[in-house]
C-alpha positions in Angstrom: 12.5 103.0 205.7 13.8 104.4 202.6 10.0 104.6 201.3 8.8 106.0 204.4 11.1 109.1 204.1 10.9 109.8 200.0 8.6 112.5 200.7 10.6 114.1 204.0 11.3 117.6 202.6 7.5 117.7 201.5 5.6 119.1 204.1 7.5 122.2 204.1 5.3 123.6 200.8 2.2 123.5 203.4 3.8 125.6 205.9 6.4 127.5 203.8 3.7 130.2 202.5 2.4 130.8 206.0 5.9 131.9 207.2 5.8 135.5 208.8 9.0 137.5 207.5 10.1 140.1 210.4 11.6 143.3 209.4 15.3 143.7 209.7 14.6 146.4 212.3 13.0 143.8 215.0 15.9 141.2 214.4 18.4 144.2 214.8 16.7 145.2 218.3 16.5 141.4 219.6 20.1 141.0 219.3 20.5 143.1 222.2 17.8 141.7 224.7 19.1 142.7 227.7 19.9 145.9 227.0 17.3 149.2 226.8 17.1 151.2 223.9 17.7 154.5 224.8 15.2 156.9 222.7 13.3 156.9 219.4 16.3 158.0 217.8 18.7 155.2 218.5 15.3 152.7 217.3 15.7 154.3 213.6 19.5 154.9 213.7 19.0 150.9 214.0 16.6 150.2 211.3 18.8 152.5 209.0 21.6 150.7 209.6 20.3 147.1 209.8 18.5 148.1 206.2 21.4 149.6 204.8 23.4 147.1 205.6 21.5 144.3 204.4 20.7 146.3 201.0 25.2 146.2 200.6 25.2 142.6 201.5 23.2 141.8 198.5 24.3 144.5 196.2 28.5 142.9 197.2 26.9 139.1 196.3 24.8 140.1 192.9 28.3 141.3 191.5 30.2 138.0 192.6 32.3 139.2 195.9 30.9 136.6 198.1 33.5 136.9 200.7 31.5 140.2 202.7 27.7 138.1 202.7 26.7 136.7 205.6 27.6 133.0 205.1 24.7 130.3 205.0 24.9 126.9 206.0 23.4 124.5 204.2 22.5 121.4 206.2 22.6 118.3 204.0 26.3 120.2 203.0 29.3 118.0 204.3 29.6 119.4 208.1 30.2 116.8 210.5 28.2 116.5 214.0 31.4 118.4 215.5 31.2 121.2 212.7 27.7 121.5 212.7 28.0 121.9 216.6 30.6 124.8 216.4 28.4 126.2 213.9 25.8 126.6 216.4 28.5 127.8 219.2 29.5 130.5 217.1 26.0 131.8 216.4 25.5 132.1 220.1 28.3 134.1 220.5 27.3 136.3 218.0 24.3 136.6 219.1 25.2 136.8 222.9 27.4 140.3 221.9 25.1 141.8 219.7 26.6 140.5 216.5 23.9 138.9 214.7 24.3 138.0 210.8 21.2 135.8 210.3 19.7 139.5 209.7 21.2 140.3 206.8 20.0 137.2 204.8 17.5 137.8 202.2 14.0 136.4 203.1 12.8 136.4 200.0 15.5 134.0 198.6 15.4 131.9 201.6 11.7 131.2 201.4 11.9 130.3 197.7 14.7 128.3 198.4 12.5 126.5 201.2 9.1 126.1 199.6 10.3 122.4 198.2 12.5 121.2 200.6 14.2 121.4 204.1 17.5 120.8 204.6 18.3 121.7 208.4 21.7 121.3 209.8 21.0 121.1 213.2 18.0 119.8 215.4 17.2 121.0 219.0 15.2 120.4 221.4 13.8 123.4 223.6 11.4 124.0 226.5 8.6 126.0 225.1 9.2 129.1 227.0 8.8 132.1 225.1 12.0 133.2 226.6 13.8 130.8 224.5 13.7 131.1 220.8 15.4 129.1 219.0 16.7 130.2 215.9 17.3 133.8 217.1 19.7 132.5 220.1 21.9 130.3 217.5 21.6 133.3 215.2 20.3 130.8 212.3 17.2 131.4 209.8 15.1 130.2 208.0 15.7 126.0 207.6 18.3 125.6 209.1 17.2 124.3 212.5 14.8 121.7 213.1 13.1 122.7 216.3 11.0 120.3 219.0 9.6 122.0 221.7 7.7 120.8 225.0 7.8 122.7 228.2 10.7 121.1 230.3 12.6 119.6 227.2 11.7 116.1 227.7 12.2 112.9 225.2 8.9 112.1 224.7 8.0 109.7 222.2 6.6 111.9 220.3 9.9 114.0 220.1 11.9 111.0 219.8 10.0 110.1 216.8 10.3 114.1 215.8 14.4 114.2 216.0 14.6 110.4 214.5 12.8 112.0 211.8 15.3 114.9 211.4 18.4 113.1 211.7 16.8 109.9 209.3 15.0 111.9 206.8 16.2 115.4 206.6 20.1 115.3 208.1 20.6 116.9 210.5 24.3 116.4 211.9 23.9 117.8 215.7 20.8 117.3 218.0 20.9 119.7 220.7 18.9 119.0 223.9 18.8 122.7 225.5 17.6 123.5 229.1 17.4 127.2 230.8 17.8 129.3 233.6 14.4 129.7 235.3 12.4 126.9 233.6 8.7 126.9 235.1 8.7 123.4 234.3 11.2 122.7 236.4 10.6 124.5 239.2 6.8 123.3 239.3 8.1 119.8 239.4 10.1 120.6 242.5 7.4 122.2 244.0 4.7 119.2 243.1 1.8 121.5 244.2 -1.6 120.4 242.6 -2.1 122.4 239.2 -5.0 122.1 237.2 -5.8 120.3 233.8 -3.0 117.9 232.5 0.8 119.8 233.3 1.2 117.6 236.1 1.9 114.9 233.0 5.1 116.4 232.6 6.9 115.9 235.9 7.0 112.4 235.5 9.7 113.3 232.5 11.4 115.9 234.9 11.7 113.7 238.2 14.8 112.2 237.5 16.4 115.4 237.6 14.9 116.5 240.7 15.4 113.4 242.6 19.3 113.9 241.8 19.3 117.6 242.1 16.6 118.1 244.9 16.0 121.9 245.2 18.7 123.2 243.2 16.3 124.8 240.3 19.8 125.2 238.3 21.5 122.1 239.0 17.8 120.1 238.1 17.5 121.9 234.6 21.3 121.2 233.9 20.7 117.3 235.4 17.1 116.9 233.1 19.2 118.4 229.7 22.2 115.4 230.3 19.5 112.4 231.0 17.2 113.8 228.1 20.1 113.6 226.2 21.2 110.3 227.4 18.0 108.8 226.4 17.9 110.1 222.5 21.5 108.4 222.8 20.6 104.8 224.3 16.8 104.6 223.4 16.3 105.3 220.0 17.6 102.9 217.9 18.0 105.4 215.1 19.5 108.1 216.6 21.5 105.5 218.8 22.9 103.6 215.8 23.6 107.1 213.4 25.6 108.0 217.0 27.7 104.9 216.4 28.6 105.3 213.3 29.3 109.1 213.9 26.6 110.9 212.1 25.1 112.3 214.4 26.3 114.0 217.7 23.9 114.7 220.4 24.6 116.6 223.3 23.5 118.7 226.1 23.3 122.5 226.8 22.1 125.4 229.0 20.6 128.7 227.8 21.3 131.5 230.7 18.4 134.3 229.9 20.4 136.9 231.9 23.9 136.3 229.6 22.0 135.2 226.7 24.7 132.4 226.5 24.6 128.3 225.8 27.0 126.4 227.6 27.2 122.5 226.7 27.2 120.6 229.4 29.0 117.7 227.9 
């Protein structure tokens, strides 16, 4: 196994130079997604302050006051699974309030420090709604989640092999199996109407959940993230034995789109 995973961190110099950098501006505004901004002039006030701000951070950590910098976690650092999880906890909150720091990190630096290596500290696994990103909910950047996504957040074995990966190769501490209010997924697979092409392959992954939750749209998501979890746990006999021995934690959560918050579930 050792032989097989040499060459983890890798495959990132493929897809490191493809990565789009946002302006500060558009992670400013998506900090605040369920609010409207109010005219033009609160949209530049923002960008002049995001920019500004962002120009001191680096200015305070060129002259050696790292204390005022956004702080970055590095994943292959010594966090444990329950540090790693916090970490994540607290970057919901900030981003939940409008408090995002993952902003104010320097692109450039972060995709140089990328191009040879990923180090994530956390892994999740997401529906694909576009509702849902990722990073921008935990208020991480650049390499320091290692995302699966698949409408309905199911352990396929595919993903399995993804987050065995992930924890195995590239360490992450904390694998996050993350359901949300509204999933179309969900609620398609209570419905069990006849759809076209291949989506009906993924109620077979979701059933479970209905069967114990019937209509409850809610209560079915919530009931899919714990047995998605519960399977990474028991059936992978990576993740299953690095759970034993306590280096990884694995765990399930709910995203509410109206609150913008994660709740773990347990």
């Amino acid at each position: 196994m050792t032989s097989l995973f040499n060459d983890a961190n890798g495959d990132s110099k493929r897809s490191a130079s493809t990565t789009a950098v946002e302006p500060a501006s558009a992670c400013a505004s998506a900090a605040f997604p369920h609010a409207k901004v109010s005219n033009e002039t609160s949209s530049r006030q923002t960008f002049f302050k995001t920019t500004i701000g962002g120009a001191v951070a680096g200015l305070v950590t060129a002259t050696g006051v790292d204390c005022l910098a956004p702080r970055r976690v590095s994943a292959q650092s010594a966090l444990s699974p329950d540090a790693a999880l916090q970490e994540l906890m607290d970057g919901n909150r900030r981003f939940a309030t409008g408090s995002l720091t993952s902003c104010d990190h320097d692109l450039a630096i972060l995709k140089a420090h990328t191009v040879d290596k990923q180090e994530p500290f956390a892994a999740v696994l997401s529906c694909a709604d576009s509702r849902v990103p990722v990073e921008l909910i935990f208020d991480q950047t650049l390499g320091q989640i290692f995302v699966t996504r698949v409408a309905g957040n199911f352990a396929a074995p595919e993903i399995i092999a993804s987050l065995e990966y992930g924890a195995a190769a590239l360490g992450t501490k904390v694998i996050v199996v993350l359901a949300h209010s509204g999933c179309g997924a969900v609620k398609a697979t209570i419905q069990a109407k006849d759809v076209p092409g291949q989506i009906s392959s993924l109620f077979a992954y979701i059933r479970p959940a209905v069967d114990q939750a019937r209509s409850n749209i809610e209560a079915a998501s919530k009931a899919n993230a714990k047995i998605q979890a519960g399977l990474l746990r028991q059936a992978s006999t990576v993740i299953s034995a690095m759970v034993k021995d306590n280096k990884v934690k694995v765990v399930a959560a709910y995203y509410d789109l109206a609150t913008g918050t994660v709740s773990l579930l347990d």
